[in-house]
Backbone as JSON, one array per atom type, in Angstrom:
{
  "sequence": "XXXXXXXXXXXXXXXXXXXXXXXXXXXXXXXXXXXXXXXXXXXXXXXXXXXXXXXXXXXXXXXXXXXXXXXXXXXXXXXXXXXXXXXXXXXXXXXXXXXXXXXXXXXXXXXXXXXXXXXXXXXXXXXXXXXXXXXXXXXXXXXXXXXXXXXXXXXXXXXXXXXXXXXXXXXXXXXXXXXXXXXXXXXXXXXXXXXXXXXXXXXXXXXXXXXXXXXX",
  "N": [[10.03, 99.19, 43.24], [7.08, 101.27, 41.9], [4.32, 100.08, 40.59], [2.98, 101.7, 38.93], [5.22, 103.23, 37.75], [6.63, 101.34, 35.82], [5.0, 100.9, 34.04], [4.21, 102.98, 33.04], [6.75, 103.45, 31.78], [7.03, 100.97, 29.96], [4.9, 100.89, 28.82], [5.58, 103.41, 26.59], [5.0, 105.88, 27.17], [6.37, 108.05, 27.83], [6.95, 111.64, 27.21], [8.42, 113.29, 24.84], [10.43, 115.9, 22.3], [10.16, 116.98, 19.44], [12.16, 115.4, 17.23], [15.09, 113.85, 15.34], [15.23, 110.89, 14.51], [17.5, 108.04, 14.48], [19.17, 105.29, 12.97], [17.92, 103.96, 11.38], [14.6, 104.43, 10.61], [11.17, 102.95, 9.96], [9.74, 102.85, 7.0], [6.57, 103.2, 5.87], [4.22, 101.62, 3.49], [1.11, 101.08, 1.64], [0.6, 98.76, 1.96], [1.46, 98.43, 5.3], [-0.39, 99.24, 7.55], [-2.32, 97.07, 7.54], [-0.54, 94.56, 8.25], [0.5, 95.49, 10.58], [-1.83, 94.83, 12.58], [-3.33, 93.32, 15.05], [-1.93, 90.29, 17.63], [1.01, 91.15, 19.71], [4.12, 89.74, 21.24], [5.45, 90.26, 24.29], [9.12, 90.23, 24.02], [12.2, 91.44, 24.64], [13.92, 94.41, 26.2], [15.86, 97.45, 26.17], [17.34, 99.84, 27.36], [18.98, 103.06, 28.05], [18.71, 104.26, 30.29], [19.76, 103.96, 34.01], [17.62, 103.54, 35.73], [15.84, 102.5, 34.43], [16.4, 100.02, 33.56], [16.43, 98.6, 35.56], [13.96, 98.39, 36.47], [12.42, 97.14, 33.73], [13.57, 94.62, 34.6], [11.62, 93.61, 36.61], [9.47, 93.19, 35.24], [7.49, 90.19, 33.96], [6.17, 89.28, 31.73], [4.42, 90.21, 28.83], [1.95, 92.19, 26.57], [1.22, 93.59, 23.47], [-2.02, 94.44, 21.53], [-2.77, 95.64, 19.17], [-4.94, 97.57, 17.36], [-7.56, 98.63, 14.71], [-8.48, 101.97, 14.43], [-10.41, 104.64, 14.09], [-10.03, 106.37, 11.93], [-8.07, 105.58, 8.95], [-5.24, 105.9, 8.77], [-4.25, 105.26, 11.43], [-3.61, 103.61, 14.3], [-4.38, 101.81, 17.15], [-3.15, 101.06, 19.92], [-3.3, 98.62, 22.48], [-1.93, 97.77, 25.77], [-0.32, 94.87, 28.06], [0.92, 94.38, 30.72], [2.99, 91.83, 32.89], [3.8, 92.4, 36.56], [4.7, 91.61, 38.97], [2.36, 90.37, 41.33], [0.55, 91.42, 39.55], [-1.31, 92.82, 36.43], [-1.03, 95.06, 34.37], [-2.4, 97.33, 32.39], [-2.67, 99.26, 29.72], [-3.76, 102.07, 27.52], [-3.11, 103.83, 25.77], [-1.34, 104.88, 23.92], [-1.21, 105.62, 20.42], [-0.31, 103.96, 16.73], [0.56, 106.05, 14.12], [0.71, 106.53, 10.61], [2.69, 108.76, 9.8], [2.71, 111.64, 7.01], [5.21, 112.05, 6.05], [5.8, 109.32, 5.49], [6.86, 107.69, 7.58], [6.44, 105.73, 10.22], [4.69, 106.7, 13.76], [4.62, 106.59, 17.08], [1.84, 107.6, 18.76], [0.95, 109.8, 21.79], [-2.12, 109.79, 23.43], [-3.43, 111.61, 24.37], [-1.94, 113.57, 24.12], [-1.17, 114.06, 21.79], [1.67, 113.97, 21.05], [4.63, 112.39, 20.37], [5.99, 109.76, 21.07], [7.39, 107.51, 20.0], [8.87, 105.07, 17.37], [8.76, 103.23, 14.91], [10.55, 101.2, 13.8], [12.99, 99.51, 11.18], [12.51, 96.37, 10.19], [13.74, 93.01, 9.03], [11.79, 91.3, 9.0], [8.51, 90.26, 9.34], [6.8, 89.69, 11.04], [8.35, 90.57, 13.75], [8.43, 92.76, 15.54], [9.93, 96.48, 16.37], [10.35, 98.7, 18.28], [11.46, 102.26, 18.7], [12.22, 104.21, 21.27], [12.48, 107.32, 22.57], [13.17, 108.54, 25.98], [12.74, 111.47, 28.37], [14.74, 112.67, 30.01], [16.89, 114.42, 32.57], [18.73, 114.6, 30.36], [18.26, 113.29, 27.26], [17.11, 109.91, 27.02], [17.93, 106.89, 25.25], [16.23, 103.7, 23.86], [14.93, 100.55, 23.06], [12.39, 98.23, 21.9], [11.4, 94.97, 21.75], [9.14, 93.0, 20.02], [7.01, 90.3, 18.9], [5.48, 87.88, 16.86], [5.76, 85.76, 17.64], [7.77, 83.73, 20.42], [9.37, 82.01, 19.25], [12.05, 83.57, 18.34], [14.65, 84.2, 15.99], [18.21, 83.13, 15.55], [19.69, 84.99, 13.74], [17.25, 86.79, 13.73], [17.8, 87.94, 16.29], [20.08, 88.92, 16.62], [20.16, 90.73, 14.7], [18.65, 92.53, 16.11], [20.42, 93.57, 18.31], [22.01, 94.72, 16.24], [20.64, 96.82, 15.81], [20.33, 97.74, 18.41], [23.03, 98.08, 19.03], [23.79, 100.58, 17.47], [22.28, 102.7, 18.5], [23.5, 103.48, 20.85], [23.78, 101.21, 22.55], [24.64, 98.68, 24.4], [24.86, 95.18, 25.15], [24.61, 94.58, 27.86], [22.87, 96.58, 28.5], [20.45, 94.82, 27.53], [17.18, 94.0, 28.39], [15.66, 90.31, 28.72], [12.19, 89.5, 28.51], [10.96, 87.2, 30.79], [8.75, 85.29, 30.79], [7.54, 83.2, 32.86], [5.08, 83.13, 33.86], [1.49, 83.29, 33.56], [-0.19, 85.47, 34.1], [-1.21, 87.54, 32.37], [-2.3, 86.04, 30.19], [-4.39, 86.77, 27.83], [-7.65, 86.09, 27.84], [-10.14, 87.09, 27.1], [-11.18, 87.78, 24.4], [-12.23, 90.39, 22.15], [-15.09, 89.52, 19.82], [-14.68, 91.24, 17.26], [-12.5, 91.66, 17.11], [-8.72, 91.95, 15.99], [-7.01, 90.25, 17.49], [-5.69, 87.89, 19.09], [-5.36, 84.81, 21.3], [-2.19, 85.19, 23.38], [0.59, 82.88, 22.61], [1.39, 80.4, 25.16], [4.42, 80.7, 27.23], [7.26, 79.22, 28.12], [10.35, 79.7, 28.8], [12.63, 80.92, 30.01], [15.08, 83.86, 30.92], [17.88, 84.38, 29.29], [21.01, 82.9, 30.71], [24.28, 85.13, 30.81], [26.19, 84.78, 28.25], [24.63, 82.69, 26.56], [21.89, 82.1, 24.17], [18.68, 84.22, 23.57], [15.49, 83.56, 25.37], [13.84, 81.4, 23.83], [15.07, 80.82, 21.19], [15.66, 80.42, 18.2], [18.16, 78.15, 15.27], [19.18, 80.0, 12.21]],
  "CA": [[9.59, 100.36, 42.46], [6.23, 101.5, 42.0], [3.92, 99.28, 39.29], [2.91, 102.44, 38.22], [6.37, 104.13, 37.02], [7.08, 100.67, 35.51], [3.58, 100.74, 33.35], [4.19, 104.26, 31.88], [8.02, 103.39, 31.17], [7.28, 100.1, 29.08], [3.71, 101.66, 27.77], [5.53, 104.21, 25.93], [3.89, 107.56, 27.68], [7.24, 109.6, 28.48], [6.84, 112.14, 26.29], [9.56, 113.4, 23.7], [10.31, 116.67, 21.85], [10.16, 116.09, 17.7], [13.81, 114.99, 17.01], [15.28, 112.92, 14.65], [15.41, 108.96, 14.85], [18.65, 107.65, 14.1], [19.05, 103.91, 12.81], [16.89, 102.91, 9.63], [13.08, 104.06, 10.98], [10.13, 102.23, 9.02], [8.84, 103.34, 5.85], [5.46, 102.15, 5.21], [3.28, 101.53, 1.98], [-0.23, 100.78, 1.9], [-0.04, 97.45, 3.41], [1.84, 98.3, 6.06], [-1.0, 98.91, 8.45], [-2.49, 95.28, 8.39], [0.43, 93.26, 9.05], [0.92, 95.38, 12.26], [-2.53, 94.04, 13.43], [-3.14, 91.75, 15.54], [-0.97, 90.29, 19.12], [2.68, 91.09, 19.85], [3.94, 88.94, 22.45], [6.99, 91.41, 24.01], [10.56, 89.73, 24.05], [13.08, 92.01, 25.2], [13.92, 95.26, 26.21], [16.91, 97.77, 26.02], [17.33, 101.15, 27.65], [20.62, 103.61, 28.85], [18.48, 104.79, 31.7], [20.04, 102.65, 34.59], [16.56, 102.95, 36.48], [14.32, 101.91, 33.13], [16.76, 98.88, 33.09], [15.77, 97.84, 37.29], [12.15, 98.21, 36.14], [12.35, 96.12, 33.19], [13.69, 93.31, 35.7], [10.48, 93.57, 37.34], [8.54, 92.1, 34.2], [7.35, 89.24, 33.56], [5.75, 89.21, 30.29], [3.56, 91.51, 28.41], [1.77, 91.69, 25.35], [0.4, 94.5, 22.57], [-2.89, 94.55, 21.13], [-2.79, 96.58, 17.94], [-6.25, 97.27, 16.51], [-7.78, 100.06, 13.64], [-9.0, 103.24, 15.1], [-10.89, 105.12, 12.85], [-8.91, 107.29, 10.79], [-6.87, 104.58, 8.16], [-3.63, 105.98, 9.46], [-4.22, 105.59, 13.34], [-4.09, 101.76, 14.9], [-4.73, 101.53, 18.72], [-2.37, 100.02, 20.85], [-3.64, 98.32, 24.02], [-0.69, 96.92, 26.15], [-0.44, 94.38, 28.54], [2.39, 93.76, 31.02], [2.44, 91.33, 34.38], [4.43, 92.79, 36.86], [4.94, 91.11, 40.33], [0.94, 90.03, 41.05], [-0.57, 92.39, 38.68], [-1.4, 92.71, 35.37], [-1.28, 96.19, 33.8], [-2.9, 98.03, 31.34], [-2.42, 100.62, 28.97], [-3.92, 101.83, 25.77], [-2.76, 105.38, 25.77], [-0.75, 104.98, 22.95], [-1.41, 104.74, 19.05], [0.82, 104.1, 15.58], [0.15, 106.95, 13.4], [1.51, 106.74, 9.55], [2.63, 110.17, 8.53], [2.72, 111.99, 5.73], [6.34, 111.88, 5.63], [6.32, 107.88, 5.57], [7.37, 107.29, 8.46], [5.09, 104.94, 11.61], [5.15, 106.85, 14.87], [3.94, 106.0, 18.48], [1.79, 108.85, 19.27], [0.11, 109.6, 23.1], [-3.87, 109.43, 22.17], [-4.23, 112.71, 24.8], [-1.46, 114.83, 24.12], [-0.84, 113.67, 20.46], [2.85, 114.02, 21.06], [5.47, 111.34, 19.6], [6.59, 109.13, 22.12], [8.23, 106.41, 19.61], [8.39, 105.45, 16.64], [9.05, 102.18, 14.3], [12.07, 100.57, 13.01], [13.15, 98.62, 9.87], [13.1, 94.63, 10.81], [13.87, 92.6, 8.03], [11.16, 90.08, 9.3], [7.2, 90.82, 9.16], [6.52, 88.79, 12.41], [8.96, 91.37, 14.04], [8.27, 94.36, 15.45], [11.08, 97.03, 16.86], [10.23, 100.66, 18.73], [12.5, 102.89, 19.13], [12.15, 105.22, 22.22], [13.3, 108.48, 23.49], [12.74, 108.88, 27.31], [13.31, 112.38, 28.42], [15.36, 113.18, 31.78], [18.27, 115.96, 32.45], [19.04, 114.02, 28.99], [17.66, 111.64, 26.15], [17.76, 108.63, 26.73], [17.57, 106.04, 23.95], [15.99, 102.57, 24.12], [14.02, 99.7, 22.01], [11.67, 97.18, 22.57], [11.52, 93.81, 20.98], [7.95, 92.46, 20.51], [7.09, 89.12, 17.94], [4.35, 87.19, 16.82], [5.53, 84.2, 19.23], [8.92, 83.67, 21.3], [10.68, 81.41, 18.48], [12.96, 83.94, 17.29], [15.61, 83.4, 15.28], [19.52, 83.77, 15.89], [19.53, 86.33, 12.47], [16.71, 88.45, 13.88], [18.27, 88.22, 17.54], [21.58, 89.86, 15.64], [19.84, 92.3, 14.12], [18.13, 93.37, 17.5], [21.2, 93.7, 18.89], [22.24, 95.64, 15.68], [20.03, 98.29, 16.1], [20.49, 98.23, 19.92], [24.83, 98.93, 19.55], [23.12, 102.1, 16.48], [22.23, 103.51, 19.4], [24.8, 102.9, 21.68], [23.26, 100.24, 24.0], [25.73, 97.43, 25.29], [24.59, 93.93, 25.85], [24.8, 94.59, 29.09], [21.69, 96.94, 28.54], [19.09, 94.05, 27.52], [16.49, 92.78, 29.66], [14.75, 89.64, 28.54], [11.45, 88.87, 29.52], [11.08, 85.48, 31.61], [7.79, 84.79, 30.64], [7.76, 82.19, 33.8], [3.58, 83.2, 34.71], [0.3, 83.07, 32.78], [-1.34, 86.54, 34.48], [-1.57, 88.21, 31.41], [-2.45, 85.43, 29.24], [-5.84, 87.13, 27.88], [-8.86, 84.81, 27.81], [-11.91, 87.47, 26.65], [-10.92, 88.98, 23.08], [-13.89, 90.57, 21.72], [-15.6, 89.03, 18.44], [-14.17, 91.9, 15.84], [-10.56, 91.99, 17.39], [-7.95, 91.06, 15.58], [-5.95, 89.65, 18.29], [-5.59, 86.28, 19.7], [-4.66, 84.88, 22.75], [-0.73, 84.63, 22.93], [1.06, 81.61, 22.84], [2.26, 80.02, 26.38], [6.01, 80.64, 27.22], [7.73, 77.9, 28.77], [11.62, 79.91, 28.73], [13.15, 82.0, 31.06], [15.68, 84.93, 30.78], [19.21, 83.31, 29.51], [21.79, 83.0, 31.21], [24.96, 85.26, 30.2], [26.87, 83.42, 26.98], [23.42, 81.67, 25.93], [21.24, 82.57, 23.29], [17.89, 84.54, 24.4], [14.64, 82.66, 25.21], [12.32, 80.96, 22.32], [15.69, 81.29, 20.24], [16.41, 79.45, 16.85], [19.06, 78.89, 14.31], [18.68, 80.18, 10.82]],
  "C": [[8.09, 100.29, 42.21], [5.63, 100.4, 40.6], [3.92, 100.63, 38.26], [3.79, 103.06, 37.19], [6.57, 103.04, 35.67], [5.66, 100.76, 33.65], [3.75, 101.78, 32.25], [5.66, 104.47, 31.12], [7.7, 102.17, 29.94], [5.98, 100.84, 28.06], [3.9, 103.16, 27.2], [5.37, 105.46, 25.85], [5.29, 108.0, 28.39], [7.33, 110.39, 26.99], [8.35, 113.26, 25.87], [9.43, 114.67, 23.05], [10.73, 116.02, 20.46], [11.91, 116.15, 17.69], [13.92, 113.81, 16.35], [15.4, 111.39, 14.99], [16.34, 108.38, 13.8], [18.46, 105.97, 14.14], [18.55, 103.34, 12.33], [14.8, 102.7, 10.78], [12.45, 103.43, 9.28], [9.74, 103.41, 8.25], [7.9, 102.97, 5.06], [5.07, 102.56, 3.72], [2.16, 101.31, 2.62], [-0.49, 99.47, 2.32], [0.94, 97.09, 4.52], [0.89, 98.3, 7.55], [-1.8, 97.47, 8.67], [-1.66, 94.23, 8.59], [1.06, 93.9, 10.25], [-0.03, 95.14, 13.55], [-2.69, 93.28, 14.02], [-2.06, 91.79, 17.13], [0.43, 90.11, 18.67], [2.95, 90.74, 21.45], [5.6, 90.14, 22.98], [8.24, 90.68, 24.9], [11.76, 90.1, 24.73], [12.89, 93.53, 24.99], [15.37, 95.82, 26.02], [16.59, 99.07, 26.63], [18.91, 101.46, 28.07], [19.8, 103.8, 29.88], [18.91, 103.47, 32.7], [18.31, 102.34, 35.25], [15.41, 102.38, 35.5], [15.29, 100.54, 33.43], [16.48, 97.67, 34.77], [14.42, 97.68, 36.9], [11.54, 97.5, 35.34], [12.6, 94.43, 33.82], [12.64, 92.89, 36.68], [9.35, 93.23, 36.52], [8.59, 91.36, 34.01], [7.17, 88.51, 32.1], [4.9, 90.18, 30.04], [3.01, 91.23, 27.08], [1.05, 92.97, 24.61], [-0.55, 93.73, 21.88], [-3.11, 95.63, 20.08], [-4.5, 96.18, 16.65], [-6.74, 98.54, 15.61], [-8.53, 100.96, 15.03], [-9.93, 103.44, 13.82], [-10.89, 106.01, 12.09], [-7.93, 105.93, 10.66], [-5.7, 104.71, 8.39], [-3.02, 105.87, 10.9], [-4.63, 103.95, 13.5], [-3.9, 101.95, 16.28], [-3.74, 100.61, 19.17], [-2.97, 99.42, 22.02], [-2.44, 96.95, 24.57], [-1.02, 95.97, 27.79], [0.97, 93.98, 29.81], [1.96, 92.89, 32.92], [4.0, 91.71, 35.21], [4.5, 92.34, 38.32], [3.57, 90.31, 40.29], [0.22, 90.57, 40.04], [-0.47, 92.39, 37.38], [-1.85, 94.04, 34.75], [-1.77, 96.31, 32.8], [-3.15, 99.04, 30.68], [-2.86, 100.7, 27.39], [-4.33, 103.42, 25.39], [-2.11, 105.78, 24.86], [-1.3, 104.7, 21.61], [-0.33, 104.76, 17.98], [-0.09, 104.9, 14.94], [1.03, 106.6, 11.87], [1.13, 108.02, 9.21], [2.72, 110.45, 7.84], [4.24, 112.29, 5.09], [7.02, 110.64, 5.54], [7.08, 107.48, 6.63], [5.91, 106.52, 9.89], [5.75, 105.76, 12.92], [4.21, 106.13, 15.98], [3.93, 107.2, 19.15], [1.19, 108.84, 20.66], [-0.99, 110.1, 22.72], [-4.28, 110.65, 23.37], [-3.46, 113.92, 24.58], [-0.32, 114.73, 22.8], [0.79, 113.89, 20.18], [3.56, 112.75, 21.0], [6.2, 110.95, 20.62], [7.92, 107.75, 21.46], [8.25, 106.21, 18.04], [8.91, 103.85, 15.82], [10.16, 101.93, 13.67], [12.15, 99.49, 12.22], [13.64, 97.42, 10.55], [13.16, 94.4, 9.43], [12.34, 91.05, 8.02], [9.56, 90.75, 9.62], [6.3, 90.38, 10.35], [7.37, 89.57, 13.71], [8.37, 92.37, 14.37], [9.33, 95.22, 16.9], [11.11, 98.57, 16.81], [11.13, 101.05, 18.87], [11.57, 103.69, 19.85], [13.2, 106.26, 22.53], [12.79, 109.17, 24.91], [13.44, 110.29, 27.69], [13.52, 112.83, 30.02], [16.07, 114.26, 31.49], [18.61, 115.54, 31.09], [18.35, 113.44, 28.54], [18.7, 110.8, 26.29], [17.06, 107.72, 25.61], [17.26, 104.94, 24.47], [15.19, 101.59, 22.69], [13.61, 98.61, 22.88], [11.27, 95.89, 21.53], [10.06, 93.28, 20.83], [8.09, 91.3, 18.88], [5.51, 88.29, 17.91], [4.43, 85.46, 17.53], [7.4, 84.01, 19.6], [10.03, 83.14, 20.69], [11.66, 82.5, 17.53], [14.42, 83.96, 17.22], [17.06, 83.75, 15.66], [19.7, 85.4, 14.67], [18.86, 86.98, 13.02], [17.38, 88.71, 15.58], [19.67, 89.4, 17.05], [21.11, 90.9, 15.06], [19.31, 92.99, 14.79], [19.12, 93.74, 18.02], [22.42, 95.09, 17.95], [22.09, 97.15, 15.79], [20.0, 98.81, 17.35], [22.21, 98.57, 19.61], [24.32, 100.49, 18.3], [22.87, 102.63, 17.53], [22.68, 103.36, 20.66], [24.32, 102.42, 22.84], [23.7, 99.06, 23.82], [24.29, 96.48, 25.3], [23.95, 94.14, 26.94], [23.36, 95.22, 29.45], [20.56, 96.3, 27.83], [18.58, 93.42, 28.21], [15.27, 92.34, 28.67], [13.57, 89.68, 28.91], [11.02, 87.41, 29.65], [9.71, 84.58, 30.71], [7.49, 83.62, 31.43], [5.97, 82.15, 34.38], [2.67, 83.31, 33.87], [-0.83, 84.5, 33.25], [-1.76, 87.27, 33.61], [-2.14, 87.72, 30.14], [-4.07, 85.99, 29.22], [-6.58, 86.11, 27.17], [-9.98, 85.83, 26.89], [-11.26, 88.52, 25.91], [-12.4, 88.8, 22.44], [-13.77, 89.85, 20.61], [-14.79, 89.9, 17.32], [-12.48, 91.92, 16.48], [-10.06, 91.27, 16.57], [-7.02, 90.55, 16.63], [-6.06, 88.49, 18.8], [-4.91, 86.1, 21.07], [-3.27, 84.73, 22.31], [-0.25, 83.76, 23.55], [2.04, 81.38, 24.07], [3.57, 80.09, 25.93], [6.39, 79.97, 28.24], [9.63, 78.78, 29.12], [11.25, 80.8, 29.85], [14.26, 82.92, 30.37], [16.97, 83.56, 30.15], [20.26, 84.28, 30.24], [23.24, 83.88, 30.61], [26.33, 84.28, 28.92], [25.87, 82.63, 25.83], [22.69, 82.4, 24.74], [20.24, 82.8, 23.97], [16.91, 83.6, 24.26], [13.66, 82.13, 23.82], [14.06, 81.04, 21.32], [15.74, 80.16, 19.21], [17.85, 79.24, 15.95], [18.47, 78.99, 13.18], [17.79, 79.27, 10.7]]
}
């Protein structure tokens, strides 16, 4: 499959008509925009589309870059994903907090709502919801973390909010994290982001717990 299709399916850019988001979205306060600064290393995926779930099998690893814009309610995404040799890039997307408390994931040219945030119980966590639009909506989420150790509890509650919107097991793809092409070396001076921490795991095996996992 093309890098390209794969780039604008994980970076968020299929665009969505306004419709409700089913399954406990985020409801920020005023310090919800700086604890979503900073690098998200990205964990797993979930989609119904069968061909989003072949295209996710074609990632390696990936990583968000969430930085201020300049309007206090707008943070910049810049995404990262390595995909066969290559190392994509996208930063077409931003989080918006609206005025109805809610975080979306808007497209930064055609200000339309591509995603939008979901209630983790964990602040090191972070959990999109998507609506990809074909002959139907399809539903999906994306797992991202401030480093790979996560826990059996928040793995269960990913999996929570993935059967809320009726996505099977069967529809999660890990990522391997098995290559270093995306590991970024040259973060500017004011970024908040950091490099992200080497991954040593692979996908698990069916029965296993997913990679980086813990118990309680």
């Amino acid at each position: 499959m093309a890098t390209a299709t794969i780039a604008a399916a994980l970076g968020l850019m299929a665009l969505l008509p306004t419709a409700s988001f089913p399954c406990g979205a985020l409801r920020p306060d005023n310090a919800t925009a700086p604890k979503l600064l900073g690098m998200w290393l990205y964990v797993a995926g979930a989609a119904q589309l069968p061909q989003h779930l072949l295209e996710m099998l074609l990632i390696d690893h990936g990583h968000l870059c969430v930085e201020p814009r300049t309007s206090e309610q707008e943070l910049l995404i810049t995404q990262h994903l390595a995909v066969g040799d290559q190392c994509l890039t996208n930063n077409s997307t931003y989080f918006e907090t609206t005025a109805d408390n809610t975080t979306l994931v808007r497209h930064a040219k055609t200000q339309q709502t591509v995603g939008m945030l979901m209630n983790f119980s964990s602040e090191d966590v972070l959990l999109i919801q998507y609506q990809l639009q074909r002959e139907r909506t399809y539903l999906g989420l994306y797992l991202y973390a401030r480093n790979l150790s996560v826990s059996t509890a928040h793995w269960e509650e990913f999996q929570r909010h993935a059967t809320c919107l009726g996505l099977s097991e069967k529809a999660v793809v890990y990522a391997p994290w098995k290559t270093e092409l995306c590991q970024t070396k040259e973060i500017e001076g004011n970024s908040p982001c950091t490099e992200p921490t080497a991954a040593v795991t692979a996908s698990p095996p069916p029965g296993t717990h997913p990679p980086g996992s813990e118990g309680n």
